[in-house]
C-alpha positions in Angstrom: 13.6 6.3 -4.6 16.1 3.8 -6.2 19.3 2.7 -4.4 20.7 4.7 -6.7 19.4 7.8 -5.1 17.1 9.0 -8.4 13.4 9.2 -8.0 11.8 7.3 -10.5 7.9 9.3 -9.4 6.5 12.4 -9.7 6.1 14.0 -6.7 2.1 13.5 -5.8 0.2 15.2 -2.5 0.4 13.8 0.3 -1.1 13.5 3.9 -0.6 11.5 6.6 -2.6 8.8 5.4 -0.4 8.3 2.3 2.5 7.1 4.1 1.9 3.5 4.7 4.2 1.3 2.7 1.3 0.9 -0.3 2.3 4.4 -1.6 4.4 3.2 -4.6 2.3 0.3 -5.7 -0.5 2.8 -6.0 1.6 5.5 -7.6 2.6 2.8 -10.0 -1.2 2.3 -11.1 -2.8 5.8 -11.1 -0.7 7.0 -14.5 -2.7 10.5 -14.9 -1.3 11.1 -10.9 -4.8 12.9 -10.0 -4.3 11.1 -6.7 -6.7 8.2 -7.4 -7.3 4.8 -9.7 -9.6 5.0 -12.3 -10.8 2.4 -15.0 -8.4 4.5 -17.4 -5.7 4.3 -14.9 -5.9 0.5 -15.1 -6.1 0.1 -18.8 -2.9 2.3 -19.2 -1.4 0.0 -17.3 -2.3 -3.5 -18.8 -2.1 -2.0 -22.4 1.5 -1.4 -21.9 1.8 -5.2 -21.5 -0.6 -7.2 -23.3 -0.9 -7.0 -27.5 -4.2 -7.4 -27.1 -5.6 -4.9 -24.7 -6.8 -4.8 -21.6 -9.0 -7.7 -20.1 -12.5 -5.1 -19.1 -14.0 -8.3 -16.9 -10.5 -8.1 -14.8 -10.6 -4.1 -14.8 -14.3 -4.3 -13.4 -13.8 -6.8 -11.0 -10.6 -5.1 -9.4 -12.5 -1.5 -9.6 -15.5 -3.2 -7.4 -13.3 -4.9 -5.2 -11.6 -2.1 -4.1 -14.2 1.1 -5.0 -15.9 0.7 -1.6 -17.7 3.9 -1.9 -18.8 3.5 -5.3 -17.7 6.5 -6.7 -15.8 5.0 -10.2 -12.5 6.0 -8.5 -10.3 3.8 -6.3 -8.9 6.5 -3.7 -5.5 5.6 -1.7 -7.8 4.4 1.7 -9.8 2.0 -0.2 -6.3 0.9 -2.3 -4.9 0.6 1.5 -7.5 -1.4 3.1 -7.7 -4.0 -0.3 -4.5 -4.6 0.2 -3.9 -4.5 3.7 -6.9 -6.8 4.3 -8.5 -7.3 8.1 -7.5 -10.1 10.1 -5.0 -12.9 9.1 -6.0 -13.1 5.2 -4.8 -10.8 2.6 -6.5 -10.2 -0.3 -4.1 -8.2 -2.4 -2.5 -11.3 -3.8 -4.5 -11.5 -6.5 -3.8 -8.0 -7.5 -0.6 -7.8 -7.1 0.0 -11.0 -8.3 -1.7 -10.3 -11.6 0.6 -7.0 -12.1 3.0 -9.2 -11.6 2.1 -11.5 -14.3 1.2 -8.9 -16.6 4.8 -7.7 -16.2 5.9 -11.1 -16.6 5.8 -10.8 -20.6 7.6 -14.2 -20.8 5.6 -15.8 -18.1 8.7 -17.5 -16.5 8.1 -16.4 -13.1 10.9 -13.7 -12.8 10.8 -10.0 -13.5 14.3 -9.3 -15.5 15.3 -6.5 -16.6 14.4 -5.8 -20.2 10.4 -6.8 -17.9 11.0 -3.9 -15.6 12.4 -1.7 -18.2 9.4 -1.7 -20.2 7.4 -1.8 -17.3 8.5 1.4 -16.2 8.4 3.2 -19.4 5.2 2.2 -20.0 4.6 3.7 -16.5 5.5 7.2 -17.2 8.8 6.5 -15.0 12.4 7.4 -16.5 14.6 4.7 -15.4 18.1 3.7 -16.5 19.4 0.5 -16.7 21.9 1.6 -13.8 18.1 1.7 -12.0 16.7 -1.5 -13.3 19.8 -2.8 -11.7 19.8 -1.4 -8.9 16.0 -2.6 -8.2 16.6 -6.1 -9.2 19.1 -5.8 -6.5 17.0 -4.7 -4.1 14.5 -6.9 -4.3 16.9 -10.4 -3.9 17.1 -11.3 -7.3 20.5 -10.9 -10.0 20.3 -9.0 -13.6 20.7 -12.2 -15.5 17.7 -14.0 -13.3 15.7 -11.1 -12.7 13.3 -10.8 -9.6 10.8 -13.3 -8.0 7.4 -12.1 -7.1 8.4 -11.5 -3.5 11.4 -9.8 -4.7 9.0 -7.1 -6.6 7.1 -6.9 -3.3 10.1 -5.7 -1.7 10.9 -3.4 -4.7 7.5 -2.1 -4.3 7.9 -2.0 -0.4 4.7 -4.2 0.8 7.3 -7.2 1.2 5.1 -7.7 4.0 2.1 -8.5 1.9 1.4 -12.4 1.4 
């Protein structure tokens, strides 16, 4: 939910394991909402921000990092425990990190608005720019500068991730 008290998501099915603060980055990549990241899923999401397609190497090597059982389908317990990681090192950095950049059209570090704005329609989520402010808001960052990296963390809420 935005500050502005809209939901920007669908509501999905959930249980008690879907309530860990991952729940939104992982709505934001399974577009058909079946409850679980496919290769599809993935290439909905990068073609909405690259002109020329989706990268398949990068698709394949985030679907075998994180499919641990193998099935084709990255399911929210796998999602969770990619980015959660064991121990003291995280290895959702380079995931998120590389949404991040793919949102970055202008690659100047910063999500502004008119980034998150097409970011979210690409998504499937109807957002005004009241929204788009209100998110840049939350996450640190000002409508003229945009949002750092760790500001979309917090946007996402896995600010805790790093």
């Amino acid at each position: 939910m935005c500050p502005s008290g809209r939901t920007l998501c669908a509501e999905t099915a959930t249980t008690t394991t879907m309530t860990s603060d991952f729940k939104p980055a992982f709505d934001v990549l399974d577009s058909d909402r079946d409850g679980k990241i496919s290769k599809d899923d993935l290439r909905a999401f990068y073609a909405g921000f690259s002109s020329s397609g989706p990268d398949e190497n990068l698709i394949g090597s985030m679907m075998s990092a994180a499919d641990s059982n193998k099935d084709g389908f990255v399911q929210y317990d796998e999602f969770e425990r990619v980015l959660g990681g064991g121990g003291g090192a995280r290895s959702s950095g380079g995931v998120m990190e590389e949404a991040f950049k793919v949102m970055d059209k202008d690659g100047d570090g910063k999500l502004g608005h008119e980034d998150l704005k097409s970011y979210m329609s690409a998504a499937g989520f109807a957002a005004t720019d009241e929204d788009i402010k209100a998110m840049i808001i939350l996450g640190g960052g000002d409508d003229n500068q945009g949002v750092s990296y760790a500001g979309w963390l917090k946007i996402l809420a896995v600010d805790h991730v790093g």
